[in-house]
N, CA, C and O atoms as a Tinker XYZ file with bonds, in Angstrom:
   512  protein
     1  N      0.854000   -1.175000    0.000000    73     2
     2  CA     0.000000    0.000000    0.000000    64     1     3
     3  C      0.899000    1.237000    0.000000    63     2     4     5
     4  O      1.868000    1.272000    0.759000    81     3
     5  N      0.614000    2.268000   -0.832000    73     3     6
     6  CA     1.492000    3.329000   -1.177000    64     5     7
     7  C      0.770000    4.781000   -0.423000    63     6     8     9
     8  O     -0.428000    4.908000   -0.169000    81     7
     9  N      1.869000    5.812000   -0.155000    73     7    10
    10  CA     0.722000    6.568000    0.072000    64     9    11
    11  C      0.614000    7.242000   -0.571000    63    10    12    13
    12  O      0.429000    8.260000    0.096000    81    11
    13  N      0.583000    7.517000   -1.682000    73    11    14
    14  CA    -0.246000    8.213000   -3.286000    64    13    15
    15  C     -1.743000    7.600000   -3.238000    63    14    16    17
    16  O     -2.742000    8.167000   -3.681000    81    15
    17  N     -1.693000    5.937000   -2.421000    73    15    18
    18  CA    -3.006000    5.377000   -3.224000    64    17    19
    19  C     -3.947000    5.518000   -1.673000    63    18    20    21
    20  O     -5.036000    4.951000   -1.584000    81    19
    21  N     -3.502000    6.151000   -0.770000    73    19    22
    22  CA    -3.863000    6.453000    0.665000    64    21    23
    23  C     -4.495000    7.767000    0.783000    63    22    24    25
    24  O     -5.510000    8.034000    1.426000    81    23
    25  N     -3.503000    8.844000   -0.172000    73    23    26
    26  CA    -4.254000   10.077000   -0.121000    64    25    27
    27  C     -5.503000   10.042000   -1.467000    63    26    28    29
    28  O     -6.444000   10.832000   -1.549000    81    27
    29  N     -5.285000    9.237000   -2.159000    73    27    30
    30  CA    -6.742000    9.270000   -3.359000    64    29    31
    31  C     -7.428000    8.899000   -2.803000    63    30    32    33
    32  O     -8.491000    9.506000   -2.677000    81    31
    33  N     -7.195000    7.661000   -2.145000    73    31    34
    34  CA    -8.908000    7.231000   -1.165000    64    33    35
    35  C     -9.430000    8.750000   -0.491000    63    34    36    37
    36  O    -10.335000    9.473000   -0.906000    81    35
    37  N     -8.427000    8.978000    0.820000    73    35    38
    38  CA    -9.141000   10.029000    1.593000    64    37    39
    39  C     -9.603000   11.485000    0.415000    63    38    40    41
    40  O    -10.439000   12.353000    0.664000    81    39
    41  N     -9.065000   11.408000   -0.393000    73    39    42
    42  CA    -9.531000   12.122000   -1.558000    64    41    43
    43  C    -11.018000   11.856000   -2.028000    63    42    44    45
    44  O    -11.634000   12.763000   -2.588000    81    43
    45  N    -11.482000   10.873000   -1.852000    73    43    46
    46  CA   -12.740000   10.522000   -2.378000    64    45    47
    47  C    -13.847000   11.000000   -1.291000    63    46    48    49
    48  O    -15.023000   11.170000   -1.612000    81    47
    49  N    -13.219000   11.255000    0.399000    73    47    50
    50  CA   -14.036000   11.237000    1.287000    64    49    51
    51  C    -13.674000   12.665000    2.030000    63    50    52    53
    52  O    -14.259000   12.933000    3.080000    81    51
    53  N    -12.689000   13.596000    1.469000    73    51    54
    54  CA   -12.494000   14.436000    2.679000    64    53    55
    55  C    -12.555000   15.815000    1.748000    63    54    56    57
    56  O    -11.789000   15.851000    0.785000    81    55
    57  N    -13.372000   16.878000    1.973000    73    55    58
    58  CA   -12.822000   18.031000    1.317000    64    57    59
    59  C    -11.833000   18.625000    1.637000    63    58    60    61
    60  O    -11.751000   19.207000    2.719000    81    59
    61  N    -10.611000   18.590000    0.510000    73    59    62
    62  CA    -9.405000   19.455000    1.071000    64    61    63
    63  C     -8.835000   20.320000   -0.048000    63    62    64    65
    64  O     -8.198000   19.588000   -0.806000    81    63
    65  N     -8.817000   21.484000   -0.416000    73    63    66
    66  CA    -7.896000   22.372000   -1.941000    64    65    67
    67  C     -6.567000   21.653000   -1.921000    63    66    68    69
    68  O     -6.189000   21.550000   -3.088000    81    67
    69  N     -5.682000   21.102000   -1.068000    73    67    70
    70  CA    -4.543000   20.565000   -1.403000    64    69    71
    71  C     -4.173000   19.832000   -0.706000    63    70    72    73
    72  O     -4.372000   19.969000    0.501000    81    71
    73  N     -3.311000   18.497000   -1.356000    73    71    74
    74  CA    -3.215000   17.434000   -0.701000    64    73    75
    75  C     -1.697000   16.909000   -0.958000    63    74    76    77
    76  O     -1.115000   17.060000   -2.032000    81    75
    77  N     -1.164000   16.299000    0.132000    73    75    78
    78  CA     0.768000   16.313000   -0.103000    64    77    79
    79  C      0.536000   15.319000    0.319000    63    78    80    81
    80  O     -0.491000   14.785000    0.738000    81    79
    81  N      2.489000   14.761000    0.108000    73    79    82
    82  CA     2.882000   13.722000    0.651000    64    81    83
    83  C      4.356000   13.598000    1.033000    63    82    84    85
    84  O      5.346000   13.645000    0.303000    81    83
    85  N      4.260000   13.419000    2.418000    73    83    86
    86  CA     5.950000   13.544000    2.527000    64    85    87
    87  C      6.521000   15.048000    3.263000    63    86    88    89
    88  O      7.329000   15.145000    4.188000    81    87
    89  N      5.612000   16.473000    2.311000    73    87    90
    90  CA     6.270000   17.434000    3.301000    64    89    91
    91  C      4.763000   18.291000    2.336000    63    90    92    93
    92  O      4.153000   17.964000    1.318000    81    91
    93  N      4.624000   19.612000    3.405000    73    91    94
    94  CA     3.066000   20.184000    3.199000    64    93    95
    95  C      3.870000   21.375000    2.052000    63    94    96    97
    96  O      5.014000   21.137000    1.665000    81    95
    97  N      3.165000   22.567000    1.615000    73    95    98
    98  CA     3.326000   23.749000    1.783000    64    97    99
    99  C      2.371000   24.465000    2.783000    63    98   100   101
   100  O      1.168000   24.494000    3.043000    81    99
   101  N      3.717000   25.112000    3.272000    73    99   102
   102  CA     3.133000   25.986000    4.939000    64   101   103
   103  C      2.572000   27.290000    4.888000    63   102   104   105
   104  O      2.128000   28.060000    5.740000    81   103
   105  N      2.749000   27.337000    3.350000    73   103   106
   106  CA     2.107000   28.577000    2.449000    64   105   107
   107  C      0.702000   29.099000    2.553000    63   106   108   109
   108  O      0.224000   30.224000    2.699000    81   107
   109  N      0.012000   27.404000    2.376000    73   107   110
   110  CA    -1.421000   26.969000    1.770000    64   109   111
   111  C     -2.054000   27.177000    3.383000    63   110   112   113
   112  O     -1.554000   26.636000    4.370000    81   111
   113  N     -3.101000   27.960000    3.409000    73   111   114
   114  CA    -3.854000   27.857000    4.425000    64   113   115
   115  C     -4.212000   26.603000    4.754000    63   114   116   117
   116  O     -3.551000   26.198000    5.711000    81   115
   117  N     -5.344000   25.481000    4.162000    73   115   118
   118  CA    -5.704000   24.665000    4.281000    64   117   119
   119  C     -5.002000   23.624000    3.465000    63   118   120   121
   120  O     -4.756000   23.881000    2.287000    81   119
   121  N     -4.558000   22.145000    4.132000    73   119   122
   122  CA    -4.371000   21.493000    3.453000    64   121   123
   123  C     -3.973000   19.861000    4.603000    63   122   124   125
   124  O     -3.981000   19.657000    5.817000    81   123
   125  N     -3.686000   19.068000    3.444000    73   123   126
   126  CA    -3.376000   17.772000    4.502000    64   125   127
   127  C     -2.250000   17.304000    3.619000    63   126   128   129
   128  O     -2.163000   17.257000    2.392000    81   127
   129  N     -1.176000   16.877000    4.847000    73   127   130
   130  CA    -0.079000   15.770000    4.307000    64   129   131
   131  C     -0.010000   14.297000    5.051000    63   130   132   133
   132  O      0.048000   13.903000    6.216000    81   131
   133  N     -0.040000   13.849000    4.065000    73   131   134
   134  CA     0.357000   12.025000    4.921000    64   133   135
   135  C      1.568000   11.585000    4.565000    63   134   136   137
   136  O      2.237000   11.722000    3.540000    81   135
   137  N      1.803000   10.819000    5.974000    73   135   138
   138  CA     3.286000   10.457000    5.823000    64   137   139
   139  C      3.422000    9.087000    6.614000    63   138   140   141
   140  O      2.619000    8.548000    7.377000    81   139
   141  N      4.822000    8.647000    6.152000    73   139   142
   142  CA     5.106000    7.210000    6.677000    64   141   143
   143  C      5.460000    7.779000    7.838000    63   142   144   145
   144  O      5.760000    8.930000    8.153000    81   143
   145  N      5.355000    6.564000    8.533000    73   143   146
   146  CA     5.542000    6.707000   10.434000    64   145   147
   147  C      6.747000    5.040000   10.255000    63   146   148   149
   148  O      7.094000    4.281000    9.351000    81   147
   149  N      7.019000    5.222000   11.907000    73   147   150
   150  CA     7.449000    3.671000   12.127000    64   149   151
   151  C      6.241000    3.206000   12.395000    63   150   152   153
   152  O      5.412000    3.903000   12.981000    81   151
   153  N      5.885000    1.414000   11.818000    73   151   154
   154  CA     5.157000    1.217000   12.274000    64   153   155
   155  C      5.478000   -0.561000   13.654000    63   154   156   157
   156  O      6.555000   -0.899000   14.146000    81   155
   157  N      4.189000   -1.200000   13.833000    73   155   158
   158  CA     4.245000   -2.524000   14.243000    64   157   159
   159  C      5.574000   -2.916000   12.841000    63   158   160   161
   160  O      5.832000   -2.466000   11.724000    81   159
   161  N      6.299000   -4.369000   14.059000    73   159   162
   162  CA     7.220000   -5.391000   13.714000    64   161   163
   163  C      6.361000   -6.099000   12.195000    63   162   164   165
   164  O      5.154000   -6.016000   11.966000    81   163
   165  N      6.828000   -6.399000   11.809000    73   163   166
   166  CA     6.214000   -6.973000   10.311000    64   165   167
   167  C      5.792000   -8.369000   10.868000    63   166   168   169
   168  O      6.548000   -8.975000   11.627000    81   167
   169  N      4.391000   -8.958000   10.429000    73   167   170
   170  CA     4.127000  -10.126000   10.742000    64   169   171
   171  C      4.344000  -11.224000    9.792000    63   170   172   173
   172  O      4.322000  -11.056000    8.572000    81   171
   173  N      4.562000  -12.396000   10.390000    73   171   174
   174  CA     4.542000  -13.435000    9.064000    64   173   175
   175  C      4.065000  -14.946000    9.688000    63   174   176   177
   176  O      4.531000  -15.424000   10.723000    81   175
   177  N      3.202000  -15.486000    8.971000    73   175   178
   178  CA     2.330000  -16.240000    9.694000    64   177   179
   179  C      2.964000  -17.894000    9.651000    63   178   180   181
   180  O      3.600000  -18.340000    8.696000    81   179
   181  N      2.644000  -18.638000   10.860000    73   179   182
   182  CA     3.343000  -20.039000   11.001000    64   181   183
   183  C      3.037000  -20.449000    9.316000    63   182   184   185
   184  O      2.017000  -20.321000    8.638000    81   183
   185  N      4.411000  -20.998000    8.986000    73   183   186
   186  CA     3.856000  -21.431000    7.397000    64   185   187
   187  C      4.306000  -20.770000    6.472000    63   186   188   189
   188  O      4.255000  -21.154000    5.303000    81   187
   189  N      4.934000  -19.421000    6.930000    73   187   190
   190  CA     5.402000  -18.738000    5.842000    64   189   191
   191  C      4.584000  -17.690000    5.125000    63   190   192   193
   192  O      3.363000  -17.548000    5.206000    81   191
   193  N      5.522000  -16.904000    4.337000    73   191   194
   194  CA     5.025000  -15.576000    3.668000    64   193   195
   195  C      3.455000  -16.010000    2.983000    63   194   196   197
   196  O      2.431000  -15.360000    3.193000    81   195
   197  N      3.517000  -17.014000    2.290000    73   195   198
   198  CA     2.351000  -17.445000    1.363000    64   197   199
   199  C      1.131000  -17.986000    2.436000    63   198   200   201
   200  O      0.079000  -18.476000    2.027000    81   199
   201  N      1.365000  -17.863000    3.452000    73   199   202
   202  CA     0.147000  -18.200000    4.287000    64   201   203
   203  C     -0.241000  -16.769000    5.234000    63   202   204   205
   204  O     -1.279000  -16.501000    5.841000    81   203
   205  N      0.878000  -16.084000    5.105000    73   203   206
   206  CA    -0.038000  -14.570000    5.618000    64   205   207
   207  C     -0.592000  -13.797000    5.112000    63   206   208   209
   208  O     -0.199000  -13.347000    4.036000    81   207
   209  N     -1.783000  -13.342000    5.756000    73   207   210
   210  CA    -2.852000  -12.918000    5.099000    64   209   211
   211  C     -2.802000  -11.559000    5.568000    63   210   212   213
   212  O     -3.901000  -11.085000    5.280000    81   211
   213  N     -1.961000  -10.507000    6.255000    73   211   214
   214  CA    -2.313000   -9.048000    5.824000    64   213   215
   215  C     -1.240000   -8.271000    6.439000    63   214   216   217
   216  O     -0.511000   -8.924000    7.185000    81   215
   217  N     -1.043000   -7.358000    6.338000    73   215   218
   218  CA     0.003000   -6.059000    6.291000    64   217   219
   219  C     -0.552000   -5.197000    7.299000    63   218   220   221
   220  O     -1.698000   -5.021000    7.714000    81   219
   221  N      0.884000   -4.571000    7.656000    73   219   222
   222  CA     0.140000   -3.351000    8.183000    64   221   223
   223  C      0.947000   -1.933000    7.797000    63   222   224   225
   224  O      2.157000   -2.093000    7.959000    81   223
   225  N      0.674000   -0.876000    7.429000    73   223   226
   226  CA     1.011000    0.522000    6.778000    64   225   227
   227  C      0.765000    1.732000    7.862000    63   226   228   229
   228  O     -0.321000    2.173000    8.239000    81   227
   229  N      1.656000    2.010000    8.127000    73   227   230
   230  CA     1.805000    3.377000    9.514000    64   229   231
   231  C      1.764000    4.344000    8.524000    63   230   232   233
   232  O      2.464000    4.440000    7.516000    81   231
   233  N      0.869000    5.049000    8.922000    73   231   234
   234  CA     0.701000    6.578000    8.626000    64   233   235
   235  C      0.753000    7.527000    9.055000    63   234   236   237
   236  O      0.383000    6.592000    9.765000    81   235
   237  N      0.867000    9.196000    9.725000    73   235   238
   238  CA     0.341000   10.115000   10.144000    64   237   239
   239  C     -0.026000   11.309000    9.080000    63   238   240   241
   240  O      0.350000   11.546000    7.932000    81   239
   241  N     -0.837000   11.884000    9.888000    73   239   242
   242  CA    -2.260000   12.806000    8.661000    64   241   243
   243  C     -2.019000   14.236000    9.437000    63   242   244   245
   244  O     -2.466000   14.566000   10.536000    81   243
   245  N     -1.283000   14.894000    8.654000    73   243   246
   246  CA    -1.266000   16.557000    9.623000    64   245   247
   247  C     -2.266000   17.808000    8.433000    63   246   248   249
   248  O     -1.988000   18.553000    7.494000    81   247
   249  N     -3.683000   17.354000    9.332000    73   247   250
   250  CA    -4.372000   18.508000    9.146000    64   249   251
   251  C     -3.452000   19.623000    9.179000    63   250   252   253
   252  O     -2.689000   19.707000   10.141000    81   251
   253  N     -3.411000   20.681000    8.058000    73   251   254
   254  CA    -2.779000   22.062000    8.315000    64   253   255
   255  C     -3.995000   23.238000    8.044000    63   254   256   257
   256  O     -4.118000   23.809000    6.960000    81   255
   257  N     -4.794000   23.472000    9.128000    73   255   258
   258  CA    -6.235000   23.928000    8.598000    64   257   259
   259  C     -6.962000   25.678000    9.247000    63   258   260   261
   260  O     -8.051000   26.002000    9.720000    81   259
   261  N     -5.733000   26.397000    8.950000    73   259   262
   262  CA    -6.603000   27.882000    9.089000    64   261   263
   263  C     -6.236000   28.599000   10.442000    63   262   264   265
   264  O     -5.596000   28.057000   11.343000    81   263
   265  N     -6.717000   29.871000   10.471000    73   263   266
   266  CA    -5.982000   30.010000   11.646000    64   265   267
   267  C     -7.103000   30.167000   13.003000    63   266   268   269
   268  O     -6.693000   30.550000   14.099000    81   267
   269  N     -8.406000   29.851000   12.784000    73   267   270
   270  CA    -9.644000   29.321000   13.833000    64   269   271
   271  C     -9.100000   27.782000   14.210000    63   270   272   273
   272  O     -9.128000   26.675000   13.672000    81   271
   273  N     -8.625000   28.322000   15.358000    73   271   274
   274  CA    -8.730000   26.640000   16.269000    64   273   275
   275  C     -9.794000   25.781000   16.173000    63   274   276   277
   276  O     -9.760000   24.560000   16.021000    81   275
   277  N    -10.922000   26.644000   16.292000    73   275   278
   278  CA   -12.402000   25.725000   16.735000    64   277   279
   279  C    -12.720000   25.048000   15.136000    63   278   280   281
   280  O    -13.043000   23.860000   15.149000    81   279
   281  N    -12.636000   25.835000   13.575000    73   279   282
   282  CA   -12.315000   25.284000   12.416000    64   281   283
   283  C    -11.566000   23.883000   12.017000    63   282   284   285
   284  O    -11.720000   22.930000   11.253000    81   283
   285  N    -10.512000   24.440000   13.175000    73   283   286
   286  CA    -9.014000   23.350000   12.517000    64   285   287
   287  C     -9.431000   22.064000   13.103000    63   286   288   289
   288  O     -9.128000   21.011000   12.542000    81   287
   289  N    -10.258000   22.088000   14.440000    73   287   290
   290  CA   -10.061000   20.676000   15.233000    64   289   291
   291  C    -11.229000   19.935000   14.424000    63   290   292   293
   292  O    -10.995000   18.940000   13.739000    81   291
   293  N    -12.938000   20.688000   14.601000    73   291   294
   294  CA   -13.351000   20.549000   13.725000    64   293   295
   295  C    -13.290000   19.842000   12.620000    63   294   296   297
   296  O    -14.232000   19.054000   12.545000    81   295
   297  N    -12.552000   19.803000   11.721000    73   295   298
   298  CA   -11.871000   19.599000   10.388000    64   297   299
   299  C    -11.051000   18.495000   10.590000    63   298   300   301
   300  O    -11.210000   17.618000    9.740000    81   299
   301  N     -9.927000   18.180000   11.756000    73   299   302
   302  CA    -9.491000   17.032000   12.066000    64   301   303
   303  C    -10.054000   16.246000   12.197000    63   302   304   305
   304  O    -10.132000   15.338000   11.369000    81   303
   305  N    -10.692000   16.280000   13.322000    73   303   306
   306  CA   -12.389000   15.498000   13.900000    64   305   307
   307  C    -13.089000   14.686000   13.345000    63   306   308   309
   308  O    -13.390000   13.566000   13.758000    81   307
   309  N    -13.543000   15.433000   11.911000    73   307   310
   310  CA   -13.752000   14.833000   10.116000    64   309   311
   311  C    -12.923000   13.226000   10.067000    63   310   312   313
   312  O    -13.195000   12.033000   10.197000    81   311
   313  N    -11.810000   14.079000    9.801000    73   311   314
   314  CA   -10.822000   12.841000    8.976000    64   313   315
   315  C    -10.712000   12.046000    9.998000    63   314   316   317
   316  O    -10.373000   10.881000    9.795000    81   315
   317  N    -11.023000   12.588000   11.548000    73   315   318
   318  CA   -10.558000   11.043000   12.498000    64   317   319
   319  C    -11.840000    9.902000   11.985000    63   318   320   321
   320  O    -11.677000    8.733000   11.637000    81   319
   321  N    -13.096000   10.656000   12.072000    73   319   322
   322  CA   -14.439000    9.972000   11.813000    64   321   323
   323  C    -14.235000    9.275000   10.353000    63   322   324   325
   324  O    -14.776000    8.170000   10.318000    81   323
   325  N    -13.756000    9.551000    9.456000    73   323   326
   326  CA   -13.404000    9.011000    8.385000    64   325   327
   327  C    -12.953000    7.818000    8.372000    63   326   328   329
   328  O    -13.470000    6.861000    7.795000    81   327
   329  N    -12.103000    7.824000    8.921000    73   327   330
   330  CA   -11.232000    6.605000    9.462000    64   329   331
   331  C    -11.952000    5.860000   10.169000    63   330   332   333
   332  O    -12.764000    5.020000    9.781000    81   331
   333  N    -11.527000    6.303000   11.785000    73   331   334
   334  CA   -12.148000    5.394000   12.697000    64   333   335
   335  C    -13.263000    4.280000   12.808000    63   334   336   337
   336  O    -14.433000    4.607000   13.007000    81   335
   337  N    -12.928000    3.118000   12.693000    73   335   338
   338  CA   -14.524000    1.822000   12.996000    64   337   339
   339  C    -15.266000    1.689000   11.294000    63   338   340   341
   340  O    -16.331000    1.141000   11.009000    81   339
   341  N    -14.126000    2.508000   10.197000    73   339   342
   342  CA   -14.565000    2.004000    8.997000    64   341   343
   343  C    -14.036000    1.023000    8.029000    63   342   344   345
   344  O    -12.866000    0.640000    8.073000    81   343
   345  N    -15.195000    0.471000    6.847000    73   343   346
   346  CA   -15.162000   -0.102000    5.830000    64   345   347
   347  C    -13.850000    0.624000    4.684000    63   346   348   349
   348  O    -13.887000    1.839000    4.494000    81   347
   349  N    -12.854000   -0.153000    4.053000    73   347   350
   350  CA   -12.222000    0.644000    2.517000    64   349   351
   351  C    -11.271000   -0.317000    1.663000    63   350   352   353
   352  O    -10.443000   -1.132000    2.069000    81   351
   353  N    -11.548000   -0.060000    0.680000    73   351   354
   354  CA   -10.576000   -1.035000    0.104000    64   353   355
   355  C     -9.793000    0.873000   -0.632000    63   354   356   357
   356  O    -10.200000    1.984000   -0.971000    81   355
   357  N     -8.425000    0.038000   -0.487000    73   355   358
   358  CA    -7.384000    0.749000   -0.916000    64   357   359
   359  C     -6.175000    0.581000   -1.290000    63   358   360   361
   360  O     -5.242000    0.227000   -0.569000    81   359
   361  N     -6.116000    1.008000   -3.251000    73   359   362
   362  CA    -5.340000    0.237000   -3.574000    64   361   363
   363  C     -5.594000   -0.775000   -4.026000    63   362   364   365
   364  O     -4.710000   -1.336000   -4.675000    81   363
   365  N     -6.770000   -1.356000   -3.885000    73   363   366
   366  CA    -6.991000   -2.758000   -4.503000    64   365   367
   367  C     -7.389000   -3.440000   -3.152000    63   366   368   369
   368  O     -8.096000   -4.448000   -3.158000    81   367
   369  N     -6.960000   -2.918000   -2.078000    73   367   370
   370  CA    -6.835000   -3.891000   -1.045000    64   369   371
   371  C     -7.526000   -3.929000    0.039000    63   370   372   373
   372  O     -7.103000   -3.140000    0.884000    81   371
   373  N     -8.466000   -4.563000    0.365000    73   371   374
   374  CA    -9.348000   -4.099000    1.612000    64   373   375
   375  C     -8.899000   -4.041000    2.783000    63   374   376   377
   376  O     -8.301000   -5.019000    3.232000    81   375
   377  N     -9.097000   -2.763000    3.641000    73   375   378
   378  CA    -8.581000   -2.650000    4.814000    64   377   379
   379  C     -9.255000   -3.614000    5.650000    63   378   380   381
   380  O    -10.400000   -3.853000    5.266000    81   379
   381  N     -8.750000   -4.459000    7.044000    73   379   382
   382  CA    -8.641000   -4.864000    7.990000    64   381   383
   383  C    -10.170000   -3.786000    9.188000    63   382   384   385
   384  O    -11.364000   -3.772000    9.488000    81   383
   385  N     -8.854000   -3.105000    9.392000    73   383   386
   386  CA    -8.943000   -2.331000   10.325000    64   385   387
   387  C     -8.119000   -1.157000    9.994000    63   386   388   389
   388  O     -7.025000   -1.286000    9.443000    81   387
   389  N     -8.720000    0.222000   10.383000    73   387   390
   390  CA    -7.701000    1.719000   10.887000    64   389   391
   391  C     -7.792000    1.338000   12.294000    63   390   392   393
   392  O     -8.746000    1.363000   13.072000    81   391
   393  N     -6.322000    0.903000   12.468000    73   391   394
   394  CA    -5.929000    1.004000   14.119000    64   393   395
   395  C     -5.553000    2.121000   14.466000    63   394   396   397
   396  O     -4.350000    2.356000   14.346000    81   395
   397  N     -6.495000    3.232000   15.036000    73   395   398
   398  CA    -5.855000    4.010000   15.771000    64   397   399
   399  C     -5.039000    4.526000   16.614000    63   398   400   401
   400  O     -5.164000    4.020000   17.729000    81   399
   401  N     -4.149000    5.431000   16.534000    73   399   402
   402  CA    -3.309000    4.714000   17.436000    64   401   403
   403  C     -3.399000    5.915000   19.086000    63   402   404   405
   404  O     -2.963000    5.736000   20.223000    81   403
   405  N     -4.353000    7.361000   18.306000    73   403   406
   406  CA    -4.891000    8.122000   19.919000    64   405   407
   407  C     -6.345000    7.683000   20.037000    63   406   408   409
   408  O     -6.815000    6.710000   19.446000    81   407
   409  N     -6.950000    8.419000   20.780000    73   407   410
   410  CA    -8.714000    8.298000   20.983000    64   409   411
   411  C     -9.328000    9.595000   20.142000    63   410   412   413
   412  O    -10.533000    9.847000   20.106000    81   411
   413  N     -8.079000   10.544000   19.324000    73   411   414
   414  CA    -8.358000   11.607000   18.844000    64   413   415
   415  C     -7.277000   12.197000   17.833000    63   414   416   417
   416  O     -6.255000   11.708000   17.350000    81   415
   417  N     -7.721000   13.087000   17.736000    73   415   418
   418  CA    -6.524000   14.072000   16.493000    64   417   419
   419  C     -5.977000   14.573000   17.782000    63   418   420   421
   420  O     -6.670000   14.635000   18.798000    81   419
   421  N     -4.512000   14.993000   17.724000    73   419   422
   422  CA    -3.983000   15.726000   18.565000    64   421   423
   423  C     -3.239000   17.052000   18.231000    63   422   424   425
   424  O     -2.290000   17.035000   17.447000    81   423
   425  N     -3.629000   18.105000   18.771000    73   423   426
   426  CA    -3.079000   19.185000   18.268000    64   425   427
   427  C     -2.055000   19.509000   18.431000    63   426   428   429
   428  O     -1.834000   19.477000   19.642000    81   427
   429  N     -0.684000   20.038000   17.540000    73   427   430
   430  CA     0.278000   20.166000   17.925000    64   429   431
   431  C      0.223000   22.087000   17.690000    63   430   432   433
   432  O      1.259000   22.436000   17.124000    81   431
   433  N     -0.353000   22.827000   17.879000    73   431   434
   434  CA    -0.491000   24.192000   17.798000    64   433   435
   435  C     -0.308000   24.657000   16.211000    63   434   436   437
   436  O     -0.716000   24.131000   15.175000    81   435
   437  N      0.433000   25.797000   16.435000    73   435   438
   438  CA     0.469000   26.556000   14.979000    64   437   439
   439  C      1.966000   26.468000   14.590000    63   438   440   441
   440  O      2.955000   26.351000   15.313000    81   439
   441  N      1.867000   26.546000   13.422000    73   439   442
   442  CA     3.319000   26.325000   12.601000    64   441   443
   443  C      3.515000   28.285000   12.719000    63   442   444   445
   444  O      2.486000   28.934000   12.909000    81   443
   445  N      4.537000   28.843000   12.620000    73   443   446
   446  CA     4.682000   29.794000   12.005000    64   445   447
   447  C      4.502000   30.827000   11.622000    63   446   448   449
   448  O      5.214000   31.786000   11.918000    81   447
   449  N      3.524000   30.875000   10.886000    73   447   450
   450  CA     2.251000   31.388000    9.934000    64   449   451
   451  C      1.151000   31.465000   10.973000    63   450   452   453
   452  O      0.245000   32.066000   10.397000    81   451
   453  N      0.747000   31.168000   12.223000    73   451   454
   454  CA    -0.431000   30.922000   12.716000    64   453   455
   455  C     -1.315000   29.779000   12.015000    63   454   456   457
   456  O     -2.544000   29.838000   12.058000    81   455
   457  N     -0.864000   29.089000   11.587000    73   455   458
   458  CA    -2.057000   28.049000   11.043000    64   457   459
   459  C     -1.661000   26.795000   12.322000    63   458   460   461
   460  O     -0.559000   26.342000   12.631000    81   459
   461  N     -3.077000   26.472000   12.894000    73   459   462
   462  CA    -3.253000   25.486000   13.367000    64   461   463
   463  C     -3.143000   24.345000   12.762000    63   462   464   465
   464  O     -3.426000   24.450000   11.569000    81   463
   465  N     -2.735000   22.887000   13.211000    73   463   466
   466  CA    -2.175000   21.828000   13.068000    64   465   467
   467  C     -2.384000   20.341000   13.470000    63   466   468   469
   468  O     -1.261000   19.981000   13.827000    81   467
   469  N     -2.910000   19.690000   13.550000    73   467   470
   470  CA    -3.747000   18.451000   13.879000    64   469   471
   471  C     -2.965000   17.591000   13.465000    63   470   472   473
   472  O     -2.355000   17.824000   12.421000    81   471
   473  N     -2.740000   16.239000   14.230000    73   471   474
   474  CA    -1.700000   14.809000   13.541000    64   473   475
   475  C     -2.945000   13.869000   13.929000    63   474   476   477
   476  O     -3.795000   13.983000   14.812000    81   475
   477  N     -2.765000   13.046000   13.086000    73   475   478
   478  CA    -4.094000   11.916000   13.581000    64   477   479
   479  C     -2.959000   10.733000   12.734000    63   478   480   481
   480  O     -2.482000   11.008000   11.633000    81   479
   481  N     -2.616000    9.256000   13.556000    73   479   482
   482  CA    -1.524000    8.011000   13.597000    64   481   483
   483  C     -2.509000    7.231000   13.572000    63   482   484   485
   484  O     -3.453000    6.989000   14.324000    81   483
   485  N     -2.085000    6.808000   12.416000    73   483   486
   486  CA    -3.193000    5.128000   12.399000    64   485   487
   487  C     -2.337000    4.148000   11.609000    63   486   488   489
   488  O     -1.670000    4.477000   10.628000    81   487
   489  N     -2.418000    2.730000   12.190000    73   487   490
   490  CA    -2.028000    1.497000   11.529000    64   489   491
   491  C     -3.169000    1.535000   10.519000    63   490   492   493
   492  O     -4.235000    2.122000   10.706000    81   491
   493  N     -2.817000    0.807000    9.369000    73   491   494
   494  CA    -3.350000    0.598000    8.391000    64   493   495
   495  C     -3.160000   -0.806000    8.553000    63   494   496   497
   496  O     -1.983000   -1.145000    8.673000    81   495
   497  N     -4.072000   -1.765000    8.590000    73   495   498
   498  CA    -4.322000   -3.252000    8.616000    64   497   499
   499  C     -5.054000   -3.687000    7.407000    63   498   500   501
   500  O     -6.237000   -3.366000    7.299000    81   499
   501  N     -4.521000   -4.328000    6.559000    73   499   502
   502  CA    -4.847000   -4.510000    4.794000    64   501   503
   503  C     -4.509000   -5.841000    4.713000    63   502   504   505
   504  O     -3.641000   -6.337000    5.431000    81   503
   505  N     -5.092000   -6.413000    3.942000    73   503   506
   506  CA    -4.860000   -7.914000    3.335000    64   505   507
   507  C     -4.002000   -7.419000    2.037000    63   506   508   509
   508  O     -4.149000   -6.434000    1.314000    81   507
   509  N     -3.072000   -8.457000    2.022000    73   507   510
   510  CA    -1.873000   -9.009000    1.448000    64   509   511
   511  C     -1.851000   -9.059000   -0.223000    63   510   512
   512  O     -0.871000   -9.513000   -0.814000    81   511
């Protein structure tokens, strides 16, 4: 699972004017970047590679969303609900589970610029 094919899904479900990967522009009022995280030890099932049945893909999601706090969390809030306790195939591949990895988006304040800032960490649990 790539995350080009991570941000088209949430593309299908999240309104955002711009969408990154890897590093934002801090320019753009509104926008979201996803990025690789460390994730869980890689699993592999008694029996070998050809008998395990799914993956898992670490992500984090930094809402970069305006300079209204009550907007920005708001707006995180979204994409946690997006995620959280849902159905997706992505990539071809149907997710498992979004293991969350807070009970929430967590704010890390404002970059700079005053734009507020949201990280939301989820395992990605996908069949193989």
């Amino acid at each position: 699972m790539l995350l080009s094919e991570i941000r088209e899904y949430l593309k299908t479900k999240i309104e955002c004017p711009q969408w990154y990967i890897g590093k934002i522009d801090g320019t753009k009022e509104q926008c979201i970047g996803i990025y690789s995280i460390k994730g869980p030890r890689s699993h592999i099932a008694l029996g070998g590679l050809e008998n395990t049945s799914y993956s898992t893909k670490a992500i984090s999601i930094l809402i970069h969303w305006g300079k209204n706090a009550n907007i920005a969390e708001q707006k995180a809030q979204d994409v946690y609900k997006t995620l959280f306790g849902q159905d997706a195939i992505i990539g071809g591949k149907r997710v498992i589970d979004f293991n969350m990895r807070t009970s929430e988006p967590i704010g890390v304040g404002t970059d700079k610029n005053g734009i507020y800032e949201y990280v939301i960490e989820v395992n990605i649990i996908h069949e193989r």
